[in-house]
C-alpha positions in Angstrom: -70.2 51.3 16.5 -68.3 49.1 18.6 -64.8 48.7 17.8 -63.8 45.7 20.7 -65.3 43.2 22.1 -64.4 40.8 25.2 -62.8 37.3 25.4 -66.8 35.9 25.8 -67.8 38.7 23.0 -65.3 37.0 20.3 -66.0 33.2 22.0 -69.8 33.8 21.1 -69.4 35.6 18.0 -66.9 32.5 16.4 -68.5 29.8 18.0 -65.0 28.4 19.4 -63.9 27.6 23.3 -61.8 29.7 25.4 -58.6 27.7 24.8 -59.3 28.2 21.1 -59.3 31.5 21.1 -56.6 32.2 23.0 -54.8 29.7 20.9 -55.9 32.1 18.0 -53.9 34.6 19.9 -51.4 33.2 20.3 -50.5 32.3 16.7 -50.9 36.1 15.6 -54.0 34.6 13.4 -56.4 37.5 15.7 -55.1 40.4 18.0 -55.9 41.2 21.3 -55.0 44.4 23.3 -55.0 44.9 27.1 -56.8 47.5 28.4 -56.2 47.3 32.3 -56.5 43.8 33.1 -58.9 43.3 30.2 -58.1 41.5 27.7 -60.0 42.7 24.2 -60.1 41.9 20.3 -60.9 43.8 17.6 -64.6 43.4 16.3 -63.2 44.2 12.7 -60.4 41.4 13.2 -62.9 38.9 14.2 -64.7 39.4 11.0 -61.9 39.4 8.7 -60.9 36.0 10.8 -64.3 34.3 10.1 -64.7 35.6 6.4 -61.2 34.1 5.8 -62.2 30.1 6.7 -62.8 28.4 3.7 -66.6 27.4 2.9 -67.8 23.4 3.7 -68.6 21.8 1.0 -72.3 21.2 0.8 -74.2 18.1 1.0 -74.7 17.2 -2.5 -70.8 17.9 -3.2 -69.5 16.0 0.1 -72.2 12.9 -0.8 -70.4 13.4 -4.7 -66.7 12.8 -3.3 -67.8 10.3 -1.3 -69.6 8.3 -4.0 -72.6 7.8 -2.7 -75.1 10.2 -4.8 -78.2 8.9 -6.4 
């Protein structure tokens, strides 16, 4: 089981730039350790972190609000 990951580990696994994440980091919204010069995240964070965002709507309910269902 792996408990960190690397800066291109959690870029991959969120699906967000460098400056993003380190933005992410910055605003206490993930943490990061250093191990050395490494800088690491916690896998269980990054999970917590995604299952947090709120859902999109879906088409049908975004084509509702906009008025233009059938």
């Amino acid at each position: 089981m792996k408990l960190l990951t690397d800066i291109q580990g959690a870029m991959a696994a969120l699906g967000v730039s460098r400056a993003t994440l380190y933005r992410l980091i910055a605003t206490g919204r993930l943490r990061a350790v250093k191990l050395g010069r490494a800088t690491r995240l916690y896998v269980e964070d990054i999970e917590a972190f995604a299952r947090s965002l709120p859902m999109a709507p879906s088409l049908s309910t975004r084509e509702r609000l906009s008025g233009h269902d059938r």
